[in-house]
C-alpha positions as CSV (number, residue, x, y, z in Angstrom):
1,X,0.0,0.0,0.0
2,X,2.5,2.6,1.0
3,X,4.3,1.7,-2.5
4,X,1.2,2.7,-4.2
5,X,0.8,5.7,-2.2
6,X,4.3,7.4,-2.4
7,X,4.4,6.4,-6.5
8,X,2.6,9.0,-8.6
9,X,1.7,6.0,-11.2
10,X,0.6,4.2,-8.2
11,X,-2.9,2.6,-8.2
12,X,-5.4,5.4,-6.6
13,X,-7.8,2.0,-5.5
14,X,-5.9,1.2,-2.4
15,X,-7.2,4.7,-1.3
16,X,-11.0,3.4,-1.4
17,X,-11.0,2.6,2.2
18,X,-9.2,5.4,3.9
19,X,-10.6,7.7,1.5
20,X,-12.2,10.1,4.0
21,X,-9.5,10.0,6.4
22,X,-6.9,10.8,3.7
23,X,-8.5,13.6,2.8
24,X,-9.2,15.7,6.1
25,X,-6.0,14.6,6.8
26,X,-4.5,16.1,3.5
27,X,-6.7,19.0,4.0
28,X,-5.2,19.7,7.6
29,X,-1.7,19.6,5.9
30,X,-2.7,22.2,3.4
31,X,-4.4,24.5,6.1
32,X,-1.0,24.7,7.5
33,X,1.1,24.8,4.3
34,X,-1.0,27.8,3.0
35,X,0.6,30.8,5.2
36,X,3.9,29.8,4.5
37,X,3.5,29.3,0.9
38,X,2.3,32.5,0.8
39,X,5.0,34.3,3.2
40,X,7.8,32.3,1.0
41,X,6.0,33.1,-2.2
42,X,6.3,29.8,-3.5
43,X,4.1,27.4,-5.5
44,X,3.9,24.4,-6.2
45,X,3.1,23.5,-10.4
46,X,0.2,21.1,-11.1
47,X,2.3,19.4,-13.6
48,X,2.8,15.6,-13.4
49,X,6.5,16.2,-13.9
50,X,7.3,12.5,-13.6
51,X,6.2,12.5,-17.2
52,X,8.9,13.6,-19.4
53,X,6.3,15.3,-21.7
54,X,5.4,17.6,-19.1
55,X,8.7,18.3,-17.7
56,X,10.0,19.5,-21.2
57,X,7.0,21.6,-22.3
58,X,5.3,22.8,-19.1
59,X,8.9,23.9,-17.9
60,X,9.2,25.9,-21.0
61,X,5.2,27.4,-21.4
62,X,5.0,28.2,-17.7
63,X,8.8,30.8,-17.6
64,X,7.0,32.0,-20.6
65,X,3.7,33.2,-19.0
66,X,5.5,33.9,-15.9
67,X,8.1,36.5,-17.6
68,X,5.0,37.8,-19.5
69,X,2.6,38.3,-17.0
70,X,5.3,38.8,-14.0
71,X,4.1,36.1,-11.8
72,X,4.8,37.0,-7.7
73,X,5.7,34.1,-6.7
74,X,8.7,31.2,-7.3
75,X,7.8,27.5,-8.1
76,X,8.6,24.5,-6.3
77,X,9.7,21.9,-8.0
78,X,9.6,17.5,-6.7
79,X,13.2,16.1,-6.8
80,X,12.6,12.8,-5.6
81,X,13.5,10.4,-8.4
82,X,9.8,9.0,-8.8
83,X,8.5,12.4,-8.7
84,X,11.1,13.8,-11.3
85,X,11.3,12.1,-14.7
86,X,14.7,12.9,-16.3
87,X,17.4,14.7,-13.6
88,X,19.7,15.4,-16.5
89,X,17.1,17.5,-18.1
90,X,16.3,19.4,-15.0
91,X,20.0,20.5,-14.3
92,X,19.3,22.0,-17.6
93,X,16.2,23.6,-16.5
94,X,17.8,24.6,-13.3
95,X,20.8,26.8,-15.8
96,X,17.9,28.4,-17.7
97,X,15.0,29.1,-14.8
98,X,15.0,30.1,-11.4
99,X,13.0,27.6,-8.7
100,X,13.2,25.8,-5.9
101,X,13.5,22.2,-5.2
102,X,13.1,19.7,-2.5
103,X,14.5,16.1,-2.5
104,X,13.2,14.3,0.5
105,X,11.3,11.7,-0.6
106,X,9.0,12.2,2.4
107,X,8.7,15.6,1.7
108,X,7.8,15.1,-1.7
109,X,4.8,12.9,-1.3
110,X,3.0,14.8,0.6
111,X,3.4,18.1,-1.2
112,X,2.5,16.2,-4.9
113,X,-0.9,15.2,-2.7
114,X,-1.7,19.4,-2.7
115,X,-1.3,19.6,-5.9
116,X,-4.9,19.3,-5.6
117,X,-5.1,22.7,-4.1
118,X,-5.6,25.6,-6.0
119,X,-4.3,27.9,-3.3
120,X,-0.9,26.1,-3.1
121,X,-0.9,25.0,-6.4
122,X,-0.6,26.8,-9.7
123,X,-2.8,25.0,-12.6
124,X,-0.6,24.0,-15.7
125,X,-3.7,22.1,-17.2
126,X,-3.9,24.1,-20.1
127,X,-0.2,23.1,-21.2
128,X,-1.3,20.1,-22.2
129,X,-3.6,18.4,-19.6
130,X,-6.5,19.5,-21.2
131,X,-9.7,18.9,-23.6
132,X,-9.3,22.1,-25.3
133,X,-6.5,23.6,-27.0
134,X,-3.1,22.7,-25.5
135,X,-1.7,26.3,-24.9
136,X,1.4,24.4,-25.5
137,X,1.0,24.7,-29.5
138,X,0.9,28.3,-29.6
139,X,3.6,29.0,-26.9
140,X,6.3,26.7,-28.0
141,X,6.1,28.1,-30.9
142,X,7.7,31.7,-29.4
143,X,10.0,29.8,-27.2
144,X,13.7,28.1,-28.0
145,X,13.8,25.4,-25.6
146,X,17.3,24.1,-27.1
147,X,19.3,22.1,-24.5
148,X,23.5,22.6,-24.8
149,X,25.5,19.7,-23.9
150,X,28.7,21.0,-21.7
151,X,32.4,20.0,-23.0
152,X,31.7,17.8,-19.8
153,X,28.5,16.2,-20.3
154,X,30.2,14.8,-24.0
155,X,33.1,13.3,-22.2
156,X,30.6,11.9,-19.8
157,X,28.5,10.6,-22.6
158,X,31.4,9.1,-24.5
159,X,32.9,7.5,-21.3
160,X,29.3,5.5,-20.6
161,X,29.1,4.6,-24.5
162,X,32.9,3.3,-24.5
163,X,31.7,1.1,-21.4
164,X,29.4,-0.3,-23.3
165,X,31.1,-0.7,-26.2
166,X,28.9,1.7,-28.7
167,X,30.0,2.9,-31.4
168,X,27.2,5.9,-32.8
169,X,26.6,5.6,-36.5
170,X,25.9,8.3,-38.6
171,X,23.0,7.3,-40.1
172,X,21.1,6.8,-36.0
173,X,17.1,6.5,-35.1
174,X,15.8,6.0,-32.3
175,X,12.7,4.0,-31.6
176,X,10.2,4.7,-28.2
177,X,7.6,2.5,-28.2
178,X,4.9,3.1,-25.4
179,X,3.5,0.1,-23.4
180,X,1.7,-0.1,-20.1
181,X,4.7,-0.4,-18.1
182,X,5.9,2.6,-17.1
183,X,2.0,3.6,-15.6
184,X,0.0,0.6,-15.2
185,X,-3.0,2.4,-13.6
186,X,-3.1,5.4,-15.5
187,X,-6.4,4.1,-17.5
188,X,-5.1,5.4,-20.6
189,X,-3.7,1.8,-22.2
190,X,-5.2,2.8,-25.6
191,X,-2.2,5.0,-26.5
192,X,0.3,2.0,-26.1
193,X,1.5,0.3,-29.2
194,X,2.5,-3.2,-29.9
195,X,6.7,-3.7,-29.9
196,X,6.3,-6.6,-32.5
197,X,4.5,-4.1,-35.1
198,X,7.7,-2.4,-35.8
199,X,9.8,-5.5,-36.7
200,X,9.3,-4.9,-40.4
201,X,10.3,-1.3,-40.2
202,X,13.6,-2.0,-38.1
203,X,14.8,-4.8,-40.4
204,X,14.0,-2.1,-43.1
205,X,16.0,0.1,-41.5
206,X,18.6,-2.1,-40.5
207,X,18.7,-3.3,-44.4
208,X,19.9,-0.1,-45.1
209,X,22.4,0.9,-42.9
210,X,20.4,2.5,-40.4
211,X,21.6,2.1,-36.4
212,X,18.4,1.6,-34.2
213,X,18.5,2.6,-30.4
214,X,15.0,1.5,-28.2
215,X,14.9,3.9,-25.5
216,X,12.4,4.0,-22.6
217,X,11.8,3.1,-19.3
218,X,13.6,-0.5,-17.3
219,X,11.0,-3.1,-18.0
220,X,9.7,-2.8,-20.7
221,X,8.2,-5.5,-23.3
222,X,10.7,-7.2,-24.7
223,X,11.1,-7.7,-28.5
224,X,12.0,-10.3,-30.6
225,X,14.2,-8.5,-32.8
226,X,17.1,-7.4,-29.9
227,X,19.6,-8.6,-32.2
228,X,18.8,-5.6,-34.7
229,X,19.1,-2.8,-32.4
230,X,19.9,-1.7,-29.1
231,X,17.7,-1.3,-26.6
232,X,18.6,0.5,-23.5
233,X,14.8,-0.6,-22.2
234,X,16.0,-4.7,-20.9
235,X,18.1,-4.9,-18.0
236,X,20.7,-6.4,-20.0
237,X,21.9,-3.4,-20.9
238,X,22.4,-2.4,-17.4
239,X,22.3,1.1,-15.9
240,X,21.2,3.6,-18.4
241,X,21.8,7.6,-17.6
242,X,19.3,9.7,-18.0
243,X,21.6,12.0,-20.0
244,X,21.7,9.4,-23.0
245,X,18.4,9.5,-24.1
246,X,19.1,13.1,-24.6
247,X,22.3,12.7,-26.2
248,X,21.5,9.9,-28.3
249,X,18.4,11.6,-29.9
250,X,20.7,14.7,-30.3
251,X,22.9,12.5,-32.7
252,X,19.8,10.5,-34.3
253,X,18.9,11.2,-37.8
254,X,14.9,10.9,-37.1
255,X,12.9,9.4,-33.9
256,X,9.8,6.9,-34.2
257,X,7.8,7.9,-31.4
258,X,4.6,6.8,-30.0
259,X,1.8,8.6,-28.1
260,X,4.4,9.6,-25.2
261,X,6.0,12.2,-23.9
262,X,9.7,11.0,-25.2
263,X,8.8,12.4,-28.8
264,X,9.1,15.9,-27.1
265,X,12.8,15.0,-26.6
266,X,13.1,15.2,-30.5
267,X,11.7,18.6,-30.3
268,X,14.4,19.7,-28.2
269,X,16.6,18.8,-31.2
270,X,14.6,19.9,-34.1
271,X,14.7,16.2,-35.2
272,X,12.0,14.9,-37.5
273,X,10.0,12.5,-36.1
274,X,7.1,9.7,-37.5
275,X,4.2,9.1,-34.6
276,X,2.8,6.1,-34.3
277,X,-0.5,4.9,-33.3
278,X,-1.8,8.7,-32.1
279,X,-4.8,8.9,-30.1
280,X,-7.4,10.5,-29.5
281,X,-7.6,12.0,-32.9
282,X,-7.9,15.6,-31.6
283,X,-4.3,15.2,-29.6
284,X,-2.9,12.8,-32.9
285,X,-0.4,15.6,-34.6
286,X,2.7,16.4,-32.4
287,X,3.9,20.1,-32.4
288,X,6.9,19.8,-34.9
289,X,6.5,21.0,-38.7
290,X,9.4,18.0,-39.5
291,X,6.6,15.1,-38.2
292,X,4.1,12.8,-39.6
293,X,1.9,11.4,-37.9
294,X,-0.1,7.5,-38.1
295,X,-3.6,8.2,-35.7
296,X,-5.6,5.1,-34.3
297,X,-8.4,4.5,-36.4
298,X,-11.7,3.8,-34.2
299,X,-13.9,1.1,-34.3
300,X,-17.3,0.8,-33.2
301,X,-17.8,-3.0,-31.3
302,X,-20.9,-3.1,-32.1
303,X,-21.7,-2.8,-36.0
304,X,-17.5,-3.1,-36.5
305,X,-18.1,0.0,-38.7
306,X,-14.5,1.8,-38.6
307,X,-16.0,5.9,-37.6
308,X,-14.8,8.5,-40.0
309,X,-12.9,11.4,-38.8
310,X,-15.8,13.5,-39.1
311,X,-17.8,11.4,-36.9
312,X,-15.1,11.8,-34.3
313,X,-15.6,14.9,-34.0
314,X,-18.8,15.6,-34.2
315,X,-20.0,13.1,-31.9
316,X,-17.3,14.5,-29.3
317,X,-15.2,10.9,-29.6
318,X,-12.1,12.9,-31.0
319,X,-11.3,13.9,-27.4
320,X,-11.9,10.9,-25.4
321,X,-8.9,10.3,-23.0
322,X,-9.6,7.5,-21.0
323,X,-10.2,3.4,-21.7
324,X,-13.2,3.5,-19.5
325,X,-14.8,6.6,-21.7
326,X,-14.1,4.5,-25.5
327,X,-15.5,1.4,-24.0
328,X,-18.4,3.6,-22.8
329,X,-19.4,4.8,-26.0
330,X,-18.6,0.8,-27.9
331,X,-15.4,2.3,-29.3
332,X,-11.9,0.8,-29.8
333,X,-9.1,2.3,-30.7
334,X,-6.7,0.1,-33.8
335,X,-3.0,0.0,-33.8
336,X,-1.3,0.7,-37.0
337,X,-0.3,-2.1,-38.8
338,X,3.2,-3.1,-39.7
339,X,3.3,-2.3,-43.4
340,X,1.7,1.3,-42.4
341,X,4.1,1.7,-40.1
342,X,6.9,0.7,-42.9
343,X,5.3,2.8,-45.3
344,X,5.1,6.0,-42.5
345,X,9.2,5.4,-41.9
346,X,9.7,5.3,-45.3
347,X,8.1,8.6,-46.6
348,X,9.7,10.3,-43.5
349,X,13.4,9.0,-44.5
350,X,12.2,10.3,-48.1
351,X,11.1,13.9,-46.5
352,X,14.6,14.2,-44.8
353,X,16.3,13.6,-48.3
354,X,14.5,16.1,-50.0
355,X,14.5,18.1,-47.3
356,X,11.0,18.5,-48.0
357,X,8.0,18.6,-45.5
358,X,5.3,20.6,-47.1
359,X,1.8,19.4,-47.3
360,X,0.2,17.9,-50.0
361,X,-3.7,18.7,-50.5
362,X,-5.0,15.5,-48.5
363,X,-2.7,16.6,-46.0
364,X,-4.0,20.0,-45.9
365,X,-7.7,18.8,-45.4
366,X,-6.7,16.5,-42.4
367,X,-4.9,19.4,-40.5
368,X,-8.2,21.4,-41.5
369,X,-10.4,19.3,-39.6
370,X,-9.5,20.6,-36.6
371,X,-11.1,24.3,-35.1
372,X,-9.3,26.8,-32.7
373,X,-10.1,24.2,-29.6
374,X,-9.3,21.6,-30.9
375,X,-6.5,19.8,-28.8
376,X,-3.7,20.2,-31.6
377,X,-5.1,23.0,-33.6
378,X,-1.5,25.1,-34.7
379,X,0.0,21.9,-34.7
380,X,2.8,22.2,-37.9
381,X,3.1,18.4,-38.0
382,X,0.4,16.6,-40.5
383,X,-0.8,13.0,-40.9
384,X,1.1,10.4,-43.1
385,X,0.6,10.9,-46.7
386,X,0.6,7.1,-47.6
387,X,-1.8,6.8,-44.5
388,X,-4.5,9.2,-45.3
389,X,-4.5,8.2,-49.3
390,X,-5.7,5.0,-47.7
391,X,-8.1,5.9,-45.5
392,X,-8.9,9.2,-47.7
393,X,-12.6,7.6,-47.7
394,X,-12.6,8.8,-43.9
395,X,-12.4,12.3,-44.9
396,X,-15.6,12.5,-46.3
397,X,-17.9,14.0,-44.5
């Protein structure tokens, strides 16, 4: 129990029974926290900064709209290692921003539980944990959120990768593939992906002298294929820094990303990037003009009839974010399958040759599907082109 309750992926059920006690008592702590938040001037951010999608880009979109709108008041930021998701990154953050943190473990759990509380907490929602449109889009765009390795963070690097005996080719993707590991109770298993699906792309890849590095959390689902790439995700490979998924992606030709925050890491880099299996459809293209993007389709269970994009969003499904609310409404979400994924990888290595990434017509009616609150309206990334002329039936209204 205690594991579930100092883990912010933890499973909220084994609070069912102390429900009521738990929250006068969190509610007495917050009484008392109050004054000397507001002496100190400190807040805490709402952001589930465990996530390393929200430590990038909330990071980033909050310094901007507190430099524009000269907040009072200094943020306090969760050190602990399961309330943090990348430390490297936030040594960065720490060189560009001014906050506070606090690393007792203690400490830290019970301060992520008043996150609850506006009058401690200051709402980051609108970032990207929202239904509407993710301020995010329009912000990040103003922003350069670059991250600078020091002449000490290569060495570093290079000293890990000689350990290990890597060698970093030029021609370097790397490959995040989400799965239900990394938050097991989060309810939201439709955005993970199948492993196995890519196996056609990597040996693609591999065929032509691509280098493929898996990165993601310890644990998770193991592939078939190991011998083609590397992957930094079985404990085989031992202890991985959290500086290497940085500085591998900064030395990557392209990312494959998934619905997850690691795609955001690719952004810091300016690296193109093809999303997988995006879902909902209103939160299915990424921020980056250099991306493509592969949505879910949906299903309905009961007539099997595959919903057009249309219907989505007229009949509200386009924003759906948890499993409970699709199997609510008889919908299920469909993984792309391995040859659209081959086909996705494909166009994008054919994009980055070109250097071309302007949208065709179908391309241009897909990204015009979505109004001003939409989720990803001012996205600059657009759906697959081999994709949508498949499915360009889907379109019509």
């Amino acid at each position: 129990m205690i594991k579930h309750i100092t883990d912010p992926y933890g499973d909220r059920n084994v609070f069912s029974r102390l429900s009521v006690v738990f929250s006068i008592i969190n509610r007495i702590i917050n009484l008392l926290l109050f004054p000397i938040f507001k002496i100190l001037k400190i807040k805490l951010l709402k952001s589930p900064f465990e996530a390393i999608g929200h430590q990038i880009y909330d990071m980033e979109c909050f310094f901007y709209e507190k430099n524009k709108n000269n907040y009072d008041f200094t943020p306090l930021i969760l050190e602990s290692p399961k309330f943090i998701s990348n430390p490297f990154l936030l040594s960065k953050q720490k060189e560009k921003f001014k906050f506070f943190t606090v690393k007792n473990k203690f400490i830290c759990t019970i301060l992520y539980y008043q996150k609850k509380f506006d009058n401690v907490c200051f709402n980051t929602d609108p970032y990207l944990a929202t239904r509407k449109n993710a301020k995010a889009y329009s912000i990040l765009k103003k922003t350069d959120f670059k991250i600078n390795f020091s002449e000490n963070d290569i060495r570093y690097c290079k000293k890990i990768l000689e350990e290990k005996k890597i060698k970093l080719e030029e021609k370097l993707v790397i490959l995040h593939v989400r799965d239900d590991t990394y938050k097991p109770f989060d309810g939201e298993s439709y955005r993970s992906s199948n492993i196995e699906n890519y196996k056609l792309t990597i040996k693609w890849l591999k065929d032509n002298g691509y280098q493929i590095i898996r990165i993601g959390n310890k644990g998770m689902v193991k592939c078939s294929f190991e011998n083609l790439l590397i992957d930094t995700t079985q404990n085989s490979f031992g202890y991985s820094d959290p500086i290497l998924d940085f500085y591998f992606t900064s030395k990557s030709r392209f990312f494959i990303s998934t619905c997850s925050g690691p795609e955001k890491i690719a952004k810091v880099f300016d690296k193109p990037v093809v999303s997988i299996d995006m879902a909902p459809l209103a939160a299915s293209l990424p921020l980056s003009k250099k991306c493509i993007a592969l949505p879910k389709l949906v299903k309905n269970t009961k007539n099997e009839k595959i919903l057009s994009f249309h219907d989505l969003i007229n009949y509200n499904f386009a924003d759906l974010r948890l499993d409970r609310d699709f199997k609510k409404n008889n919908l299920t979400c469909i993984s792309n399958t391995s040859e659209e994924i081959l086909e996705a990888v494909k166009e994008l290595h054919e994009k980055i040759i070109n250097n071309d990434f302007e949208l065709n017509e179908m391309q241009k009616k897909f990204n015009n599907l979505f109004h001003k609150d939409s989720y990803c309206y001012g996205a600059e990334a657009t759906i697959s082109s081999s994709f949508i002329n498949r499915y360009k039936h889907l379109l019509i209204e």
